[in-house]
C-alpha positions as CSV (number, residue, x, y, z in Angstrom):
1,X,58.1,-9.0,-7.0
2,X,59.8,-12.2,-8.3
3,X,56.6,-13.9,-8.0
4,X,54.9,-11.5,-10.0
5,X,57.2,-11.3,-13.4
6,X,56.1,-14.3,-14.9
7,X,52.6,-13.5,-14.7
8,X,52.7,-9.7,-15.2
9,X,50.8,-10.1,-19.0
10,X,48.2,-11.9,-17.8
11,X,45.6,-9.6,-15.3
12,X,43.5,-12.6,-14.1
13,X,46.4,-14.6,-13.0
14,X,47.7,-10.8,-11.6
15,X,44.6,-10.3,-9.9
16,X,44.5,-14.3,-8.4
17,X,48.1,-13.7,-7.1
18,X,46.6,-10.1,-5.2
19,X,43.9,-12.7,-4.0
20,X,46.2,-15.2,-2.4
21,X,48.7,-12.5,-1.4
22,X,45.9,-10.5,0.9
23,X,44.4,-13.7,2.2
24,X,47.9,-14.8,3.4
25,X,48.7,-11.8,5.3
26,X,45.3,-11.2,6.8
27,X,45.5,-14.5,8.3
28,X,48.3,-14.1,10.0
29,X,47.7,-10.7,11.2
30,X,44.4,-12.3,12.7
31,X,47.0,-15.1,14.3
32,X,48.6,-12.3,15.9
33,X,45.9,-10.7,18.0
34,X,44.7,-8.1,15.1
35,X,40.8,-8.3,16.0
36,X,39.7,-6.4,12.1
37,X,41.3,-5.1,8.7
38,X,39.8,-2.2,6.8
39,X,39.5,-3.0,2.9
40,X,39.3,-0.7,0.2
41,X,37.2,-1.9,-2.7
42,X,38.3,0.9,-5.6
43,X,35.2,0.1,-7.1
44,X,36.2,-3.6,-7.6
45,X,34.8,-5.5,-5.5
46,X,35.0,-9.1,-7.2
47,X,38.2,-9.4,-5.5
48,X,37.4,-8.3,-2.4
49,X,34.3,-10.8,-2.0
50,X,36.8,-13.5,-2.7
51,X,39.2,-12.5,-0.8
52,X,36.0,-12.4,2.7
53,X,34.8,-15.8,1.3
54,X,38.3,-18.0,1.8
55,X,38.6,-15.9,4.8
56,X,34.9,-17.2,6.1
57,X,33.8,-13.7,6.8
58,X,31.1,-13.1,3.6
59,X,27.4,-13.9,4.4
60,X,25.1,-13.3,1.9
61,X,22.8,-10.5,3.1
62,X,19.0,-11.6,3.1
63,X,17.2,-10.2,-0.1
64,X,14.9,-8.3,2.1
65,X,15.7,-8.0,6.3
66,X,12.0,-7.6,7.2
67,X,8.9,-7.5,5.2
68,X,9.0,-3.8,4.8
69,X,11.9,-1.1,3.2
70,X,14.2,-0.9,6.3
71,X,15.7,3.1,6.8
72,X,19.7,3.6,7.6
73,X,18.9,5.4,10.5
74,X,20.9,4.0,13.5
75,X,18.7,5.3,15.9
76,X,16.1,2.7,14.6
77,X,18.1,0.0,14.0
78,X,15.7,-2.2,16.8
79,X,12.8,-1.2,14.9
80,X,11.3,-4.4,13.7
81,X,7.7,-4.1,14.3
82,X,5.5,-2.2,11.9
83,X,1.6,-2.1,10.9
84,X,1.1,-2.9,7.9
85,X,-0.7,-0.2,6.7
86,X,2.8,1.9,5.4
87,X,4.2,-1.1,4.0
88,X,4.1,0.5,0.7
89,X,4.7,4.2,1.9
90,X,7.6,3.3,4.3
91,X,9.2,7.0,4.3
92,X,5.8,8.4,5.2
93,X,6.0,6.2,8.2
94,X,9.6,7.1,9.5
95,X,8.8,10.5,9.2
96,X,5.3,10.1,11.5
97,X,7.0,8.2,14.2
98,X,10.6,9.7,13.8
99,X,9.9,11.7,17.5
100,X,9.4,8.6,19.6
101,X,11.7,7.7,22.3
102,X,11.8,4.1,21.8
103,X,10.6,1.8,18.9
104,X,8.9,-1.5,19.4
105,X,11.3,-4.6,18.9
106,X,10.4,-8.2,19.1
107,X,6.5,-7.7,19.2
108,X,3.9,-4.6,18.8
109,X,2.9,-5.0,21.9
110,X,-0.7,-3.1,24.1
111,X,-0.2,0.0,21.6
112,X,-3.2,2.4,23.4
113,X,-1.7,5.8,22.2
114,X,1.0,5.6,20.2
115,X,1.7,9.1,18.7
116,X,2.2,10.0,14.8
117,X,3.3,13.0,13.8
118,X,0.8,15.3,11.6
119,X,1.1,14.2,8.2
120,X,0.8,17.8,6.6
121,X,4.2,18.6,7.4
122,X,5.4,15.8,5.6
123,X,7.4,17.5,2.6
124,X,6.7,14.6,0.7
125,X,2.8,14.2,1.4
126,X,2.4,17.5,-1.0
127,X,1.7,17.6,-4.3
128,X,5.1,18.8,-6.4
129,X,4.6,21.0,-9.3
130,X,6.9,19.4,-10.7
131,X,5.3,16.2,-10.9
132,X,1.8,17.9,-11.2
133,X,1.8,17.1,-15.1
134,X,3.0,13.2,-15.1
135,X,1.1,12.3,-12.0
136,X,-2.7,13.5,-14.1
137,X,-1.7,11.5,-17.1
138,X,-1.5,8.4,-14.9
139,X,-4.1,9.4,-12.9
140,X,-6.3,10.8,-16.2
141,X,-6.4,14.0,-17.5
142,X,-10.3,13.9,-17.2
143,X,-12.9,11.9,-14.8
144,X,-16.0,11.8,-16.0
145,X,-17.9,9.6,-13.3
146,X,-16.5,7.0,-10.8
147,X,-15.5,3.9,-13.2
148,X,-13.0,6.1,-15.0
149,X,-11.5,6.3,-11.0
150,X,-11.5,2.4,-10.2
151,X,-10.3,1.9,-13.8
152,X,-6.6,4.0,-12.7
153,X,-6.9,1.4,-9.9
154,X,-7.0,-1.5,-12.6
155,X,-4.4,-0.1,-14.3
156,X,-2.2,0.3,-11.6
157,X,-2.5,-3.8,-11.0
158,X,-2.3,-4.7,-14.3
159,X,0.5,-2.2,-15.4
160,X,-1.5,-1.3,-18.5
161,X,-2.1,1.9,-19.8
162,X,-5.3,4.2,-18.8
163,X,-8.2,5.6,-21.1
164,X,-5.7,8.3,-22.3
165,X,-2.8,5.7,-23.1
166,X,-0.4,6.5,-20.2
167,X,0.7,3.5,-18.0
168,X,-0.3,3.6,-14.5
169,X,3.3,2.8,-13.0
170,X,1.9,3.8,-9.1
171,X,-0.8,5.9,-7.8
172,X,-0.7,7.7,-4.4
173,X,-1.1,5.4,-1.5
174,X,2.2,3.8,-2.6
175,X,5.6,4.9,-2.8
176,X,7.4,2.1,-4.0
177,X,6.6,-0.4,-7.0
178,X,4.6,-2.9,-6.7
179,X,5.8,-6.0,-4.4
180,X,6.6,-8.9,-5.8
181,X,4.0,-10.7,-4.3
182,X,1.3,-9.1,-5.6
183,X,2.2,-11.0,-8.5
184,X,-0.1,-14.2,-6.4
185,X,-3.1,-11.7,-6.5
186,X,-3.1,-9.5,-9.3
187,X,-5.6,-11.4,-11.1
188,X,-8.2,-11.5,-8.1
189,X,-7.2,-7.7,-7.4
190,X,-8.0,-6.7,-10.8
191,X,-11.1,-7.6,-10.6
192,X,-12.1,-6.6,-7.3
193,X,-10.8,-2.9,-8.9
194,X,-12.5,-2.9,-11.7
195,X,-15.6,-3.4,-9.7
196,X,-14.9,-0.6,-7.2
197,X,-13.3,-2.4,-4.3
198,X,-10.0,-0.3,-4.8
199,X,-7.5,-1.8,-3.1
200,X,-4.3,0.1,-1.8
201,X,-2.5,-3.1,0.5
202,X,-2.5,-6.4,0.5
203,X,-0.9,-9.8,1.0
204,X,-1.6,-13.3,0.3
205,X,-1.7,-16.2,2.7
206,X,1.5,-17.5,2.9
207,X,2.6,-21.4,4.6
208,X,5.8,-22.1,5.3
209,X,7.5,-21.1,2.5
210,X,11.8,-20.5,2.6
211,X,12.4,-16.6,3.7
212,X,14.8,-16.9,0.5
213,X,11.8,-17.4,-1.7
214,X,11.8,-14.3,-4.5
215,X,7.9,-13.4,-4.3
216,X,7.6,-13.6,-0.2
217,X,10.8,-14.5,1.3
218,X,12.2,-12.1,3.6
219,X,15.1,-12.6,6.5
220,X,18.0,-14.9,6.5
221,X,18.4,-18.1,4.7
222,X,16.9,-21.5,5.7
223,X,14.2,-19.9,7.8
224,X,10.1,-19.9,7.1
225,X,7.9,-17.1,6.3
226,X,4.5,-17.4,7.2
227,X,1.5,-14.7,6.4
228,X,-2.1,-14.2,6.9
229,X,-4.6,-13.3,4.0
230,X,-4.4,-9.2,4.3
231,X,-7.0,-7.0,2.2
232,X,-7.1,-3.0,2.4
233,X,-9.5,-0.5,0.4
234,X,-11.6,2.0,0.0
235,X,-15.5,1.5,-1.3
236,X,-18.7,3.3,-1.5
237,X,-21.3,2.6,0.3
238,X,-23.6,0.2,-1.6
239,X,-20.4,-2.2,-1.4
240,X,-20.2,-1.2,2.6
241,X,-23.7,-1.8,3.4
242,X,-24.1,-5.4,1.5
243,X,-20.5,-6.4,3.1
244,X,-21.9,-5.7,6.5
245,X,-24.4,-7.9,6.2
246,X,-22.3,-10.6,4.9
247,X,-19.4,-10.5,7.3
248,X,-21.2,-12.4,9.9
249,X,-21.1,-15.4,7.3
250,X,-17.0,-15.6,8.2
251,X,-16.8,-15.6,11.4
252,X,-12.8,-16.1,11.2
253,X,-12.1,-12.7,9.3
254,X,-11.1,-9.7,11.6
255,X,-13.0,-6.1,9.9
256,X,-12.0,-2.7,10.6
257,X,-14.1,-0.2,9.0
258,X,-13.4,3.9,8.7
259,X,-15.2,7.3,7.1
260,X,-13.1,10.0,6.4
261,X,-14.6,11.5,9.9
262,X,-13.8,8.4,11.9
263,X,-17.7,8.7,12.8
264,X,-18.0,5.0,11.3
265,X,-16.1,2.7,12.6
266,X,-17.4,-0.4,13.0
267,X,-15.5,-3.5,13.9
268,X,-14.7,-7.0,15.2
269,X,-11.6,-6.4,16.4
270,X,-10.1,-5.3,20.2
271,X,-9.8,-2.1,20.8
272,X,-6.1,-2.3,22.1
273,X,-4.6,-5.4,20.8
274,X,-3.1,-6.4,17.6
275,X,-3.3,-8.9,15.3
276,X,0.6,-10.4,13.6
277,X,-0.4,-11.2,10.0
278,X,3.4,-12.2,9.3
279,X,5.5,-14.5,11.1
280,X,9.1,-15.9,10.6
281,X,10.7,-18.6,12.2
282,X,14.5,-18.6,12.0
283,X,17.1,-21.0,13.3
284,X,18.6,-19.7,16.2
285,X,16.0,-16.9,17.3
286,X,12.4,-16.5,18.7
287,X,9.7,-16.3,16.3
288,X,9.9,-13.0,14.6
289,X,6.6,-10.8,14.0
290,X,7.0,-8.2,11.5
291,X,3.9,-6.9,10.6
292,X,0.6,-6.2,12.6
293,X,-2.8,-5.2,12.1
294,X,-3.3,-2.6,14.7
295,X,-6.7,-1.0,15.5
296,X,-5.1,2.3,17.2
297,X,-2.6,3.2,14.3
298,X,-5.3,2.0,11.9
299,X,-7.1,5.5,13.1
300,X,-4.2,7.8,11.9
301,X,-3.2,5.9,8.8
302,X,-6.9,6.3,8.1
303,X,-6.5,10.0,8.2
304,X,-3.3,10.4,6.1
305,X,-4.5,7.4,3.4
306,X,-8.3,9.9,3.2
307,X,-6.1,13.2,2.6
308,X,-3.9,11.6,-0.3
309,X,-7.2,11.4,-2.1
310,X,-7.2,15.3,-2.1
311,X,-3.4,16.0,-2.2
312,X,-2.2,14.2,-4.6
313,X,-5.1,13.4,-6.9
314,X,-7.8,16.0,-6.4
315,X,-5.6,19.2,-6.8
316,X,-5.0,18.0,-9.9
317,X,-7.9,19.4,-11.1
318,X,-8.9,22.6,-11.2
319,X,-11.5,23.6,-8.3
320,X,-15.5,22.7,-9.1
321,X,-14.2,20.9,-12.0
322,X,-15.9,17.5,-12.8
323,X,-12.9,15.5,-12.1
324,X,-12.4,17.5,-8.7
325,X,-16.0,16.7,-7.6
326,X,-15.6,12.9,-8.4
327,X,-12.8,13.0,-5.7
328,X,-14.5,14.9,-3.1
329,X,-17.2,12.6,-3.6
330,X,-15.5,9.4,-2.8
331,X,-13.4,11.0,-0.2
332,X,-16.9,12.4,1.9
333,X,-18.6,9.0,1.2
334,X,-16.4,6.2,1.1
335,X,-15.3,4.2,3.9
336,X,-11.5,2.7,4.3
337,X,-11.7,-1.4,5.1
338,X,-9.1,-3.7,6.3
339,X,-9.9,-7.6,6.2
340,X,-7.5,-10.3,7.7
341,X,-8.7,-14.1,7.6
342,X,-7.2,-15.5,10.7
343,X,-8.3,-19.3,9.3
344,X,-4.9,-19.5,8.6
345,X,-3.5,-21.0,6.1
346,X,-6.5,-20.7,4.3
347,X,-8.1,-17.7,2.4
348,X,-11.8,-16.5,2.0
349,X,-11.2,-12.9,1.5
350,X,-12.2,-13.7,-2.2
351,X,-15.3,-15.0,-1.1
352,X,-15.9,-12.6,1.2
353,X,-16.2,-10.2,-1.4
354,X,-17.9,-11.7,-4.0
355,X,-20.9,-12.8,-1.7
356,X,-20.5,-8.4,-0.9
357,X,-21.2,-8.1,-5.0
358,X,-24.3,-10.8,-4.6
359,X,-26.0,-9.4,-1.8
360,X,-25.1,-5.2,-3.4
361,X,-26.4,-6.8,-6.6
362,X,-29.4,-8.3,-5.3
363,X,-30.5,-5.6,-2.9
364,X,-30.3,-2.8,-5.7
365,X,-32.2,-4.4,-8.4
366,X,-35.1,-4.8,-6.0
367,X,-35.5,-1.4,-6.3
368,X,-35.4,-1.3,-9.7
369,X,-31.2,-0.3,-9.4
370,X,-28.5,-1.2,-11.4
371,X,-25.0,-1.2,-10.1
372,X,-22.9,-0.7,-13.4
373,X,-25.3,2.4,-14.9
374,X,-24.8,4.0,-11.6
375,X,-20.9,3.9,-11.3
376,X,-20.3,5.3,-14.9
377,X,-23.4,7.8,-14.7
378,X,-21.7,11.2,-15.5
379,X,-24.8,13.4,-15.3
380,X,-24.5,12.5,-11.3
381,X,-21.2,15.0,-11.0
382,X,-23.0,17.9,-13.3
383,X,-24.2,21.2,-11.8
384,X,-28.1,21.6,-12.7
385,X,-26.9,24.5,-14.8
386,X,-24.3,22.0,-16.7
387,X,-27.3,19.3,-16.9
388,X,-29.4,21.8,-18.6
389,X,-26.9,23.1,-20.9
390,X,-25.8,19.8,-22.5
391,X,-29.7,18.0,-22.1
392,X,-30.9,20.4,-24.7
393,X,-34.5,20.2,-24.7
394,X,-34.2,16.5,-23.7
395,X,-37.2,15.7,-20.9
396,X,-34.8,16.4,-17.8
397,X,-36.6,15.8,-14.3
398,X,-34.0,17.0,-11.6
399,X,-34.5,16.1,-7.9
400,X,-31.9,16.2,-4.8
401,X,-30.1,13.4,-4.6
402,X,-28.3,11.5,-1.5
403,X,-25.8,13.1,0.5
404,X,-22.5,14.2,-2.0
405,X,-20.0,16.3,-0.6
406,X,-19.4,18.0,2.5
407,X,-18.1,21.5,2.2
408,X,-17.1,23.8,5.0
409,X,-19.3,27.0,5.1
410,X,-18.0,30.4,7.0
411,X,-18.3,29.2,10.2
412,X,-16.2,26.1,10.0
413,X,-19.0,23.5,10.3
414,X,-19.2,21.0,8.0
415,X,-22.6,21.0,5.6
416,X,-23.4,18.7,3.2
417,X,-24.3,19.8,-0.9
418,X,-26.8,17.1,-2.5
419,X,-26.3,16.8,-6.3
420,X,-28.6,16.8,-9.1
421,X,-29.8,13.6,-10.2
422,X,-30.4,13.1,-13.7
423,X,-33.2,11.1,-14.4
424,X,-33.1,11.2,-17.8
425,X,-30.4,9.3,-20.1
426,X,-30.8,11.3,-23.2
427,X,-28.6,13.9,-22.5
């Protein structure tokens, strides 16, 4: 206590004297066999990081383990192998795999029937009332044709608000904000939005960058992160039919492509194996692999990315509403794409996509088509009662159009209901 008169005015040089004090008799408790100490913080830690850094017990934790939100489960603390397709809906994914006996560590491995739970007991795959009424002002209160739904998507990337003045903050396919590193593709991804390639994952090529860089660092200090070019979304099928016939122009990029039946699915890819799309090489250790492109598991996330369409964006609306059709309609004839350029380091994906808009472009304006009037037509999500009502003695010629929703009649088979097609733009 002698020591500590002099000095008891002045807290920093109190708090110093605590500092020296611990370290002193920590150190010789350690001399003497003790093999730990158990330190109580009170909510002040400043002293206690001190007091672990002259001791040469503080490491700086990594900014981010692994590429993807890690859970505090114990029982998964081997897990270090995930597809990519949760990366932004991490919870989702504990919850669909929380029953398996082991979890894959060090590589992904031959995956030819791994097992996800059903994704409709997920208590947080429902819609919440709660959140009903400040999910539709992100998401719109009203859709009036299919570019009011790829401008949410814009939105989203750009953090700006919507038609109705609300900022898009996230939209259902992900859970958490938006990674840092989308920052290095936000400018390509808005556009490829805004012209209906809605994108719901993605990462840039990454080379050799430190895993403590901000945007795509991830793992200890002084190792190297390493990524693929990864692209994810959904698209109708004008966009699906000009970017099969382009794909063959890469052969380097990998294509998996899904309907909300699974009846398309058309790809380049093995049936069994996967594909790492991030790597990190640490010193000390193997070479780690993350993150994986697997065909199998690309199947169920399929399903559960297809029903968040209807979940938590179409019962927004009220049933046979305009803004419920528009979702139904992309859900029964869109198709869900993955893209990953394994020219590594390099990047077509871009390329890829806008040789997709050349060829869509081309193909529809030889028959006399036109790519933008189609997307923000409204008349195409009217009833033919609705199109008469509003048309008002306008000439009106209504015909059956392609293939719009499916809808399940009595007997549980599915049937398909064409729309009107309004051929006339006066109304």
């Amino acid at each position: 206590m002698h020591k500590l008169l002099p000095i008891k005015e002045n807290d920093e040089a109190v708090r110093q004297f605590g500092v020296d004090h611990a370290v002193q008799l920590i150190r010789e408790l350690f001399d003497n066999g003790v093999v730990g100490v158990h330190m109580y913080t009170l909510n002040r830690e400043v002293a206690t990081i001190e007091i672990l850094k002259r001791l040469g017990l503080w490491q700086e934790a990594p900014m981010r383990p692994l590429p993807w939100k890690m859970t505090a489960n114990h029982k998964r603390r081997e897990d270090d192998v995930r597809p990519i397709f949760w990366s932004s809906r991490p919870r989702s994914y504990v919850y669909r795999t929380q029953n398996w006996d082991e979890f894959p560590n060090g590589r992904w491995g031959n995956s030819s029937s791994p097992s996800f739970n059903d994704i409709s007991n997920y208590y947080l795959f429902h819609l919440k009332p709660h959140a009903k009424h400040e999910l539709r002002r992100m998401l719109c209160e009203e859709l009036n044709c299919e570019q009011d739904v790829y401008d949410v998507f814009y939105c989203y990337l750009t953090q700006t608000a919507n038609k109705d003045g609300h900022k898009v903050s996230h939209i259902p396919w992900n859970e958490e904000e938006l990674a840092p590193e989308t920052a290095r593709l936000s400018s390509e991804l808005a556009i490829c939005n805004k012209h209906g390639v809605l994108t719901i994952n993605s990462q840039p090529n990454v080379n050799c960058e430190p895993s403590t860089n901000p945007e795509v660092g991830w793992g200890n200090p002084g190792g190297f992160v390493f990524q693929k070019a990864y692209l994810e979304f959904f698209t109708c099928k004008q966009n699906l039919d000009a970017l099969k016939s382009v794909l063959p122009e890469f052969p380097t990029v990998n294509y998996h492509i899904l309907n909300y039946t699974g009846e398309e699915n058309y790809t380049n890819c093995h049936s069994l194996e996967p594909i790492a799309v991030t790597w990190g090489v640490f010193p000390g250790k193997e070479i780690i692999q993350p993150t994986v492109v697997d065909p199998i598991s690309f199947k169920s996330w399929k399903d559960e990315a297809f029903a968040l369409w209807m979940e938590q964006w179409g019962k927004l609306y009220a049933d046979g509403s305009r803004s419920r059709h528009i979702i139904e309609y992309i859900v029964h004839n869109y198709s869900l794409v993955n893209l990953v350029d394994n020219n590594f380091p390099d990047n077509c994906l871009w390329r890829v996509l806008q040789r997709m808009s050349e060829v869509r472009d081309q193909k529809m304006a030889a028959e006399g088509r036109d790519w933008e009037s189609e997307v923000s037509d409204t008349c195409k999500f009217d009833t033919v009662s609705q199109l008469k009502d509003s048309c008002q003695g306008s000439a009106l010629d209504l015909e059956e159009g392609s293939s719009w929703m499916n809808e399940t009649s009595g007997n549980g088979a599915l049937t398909t209901v064409a729309p009107p097609v309004c051929k006339a733009r006066t109304c």
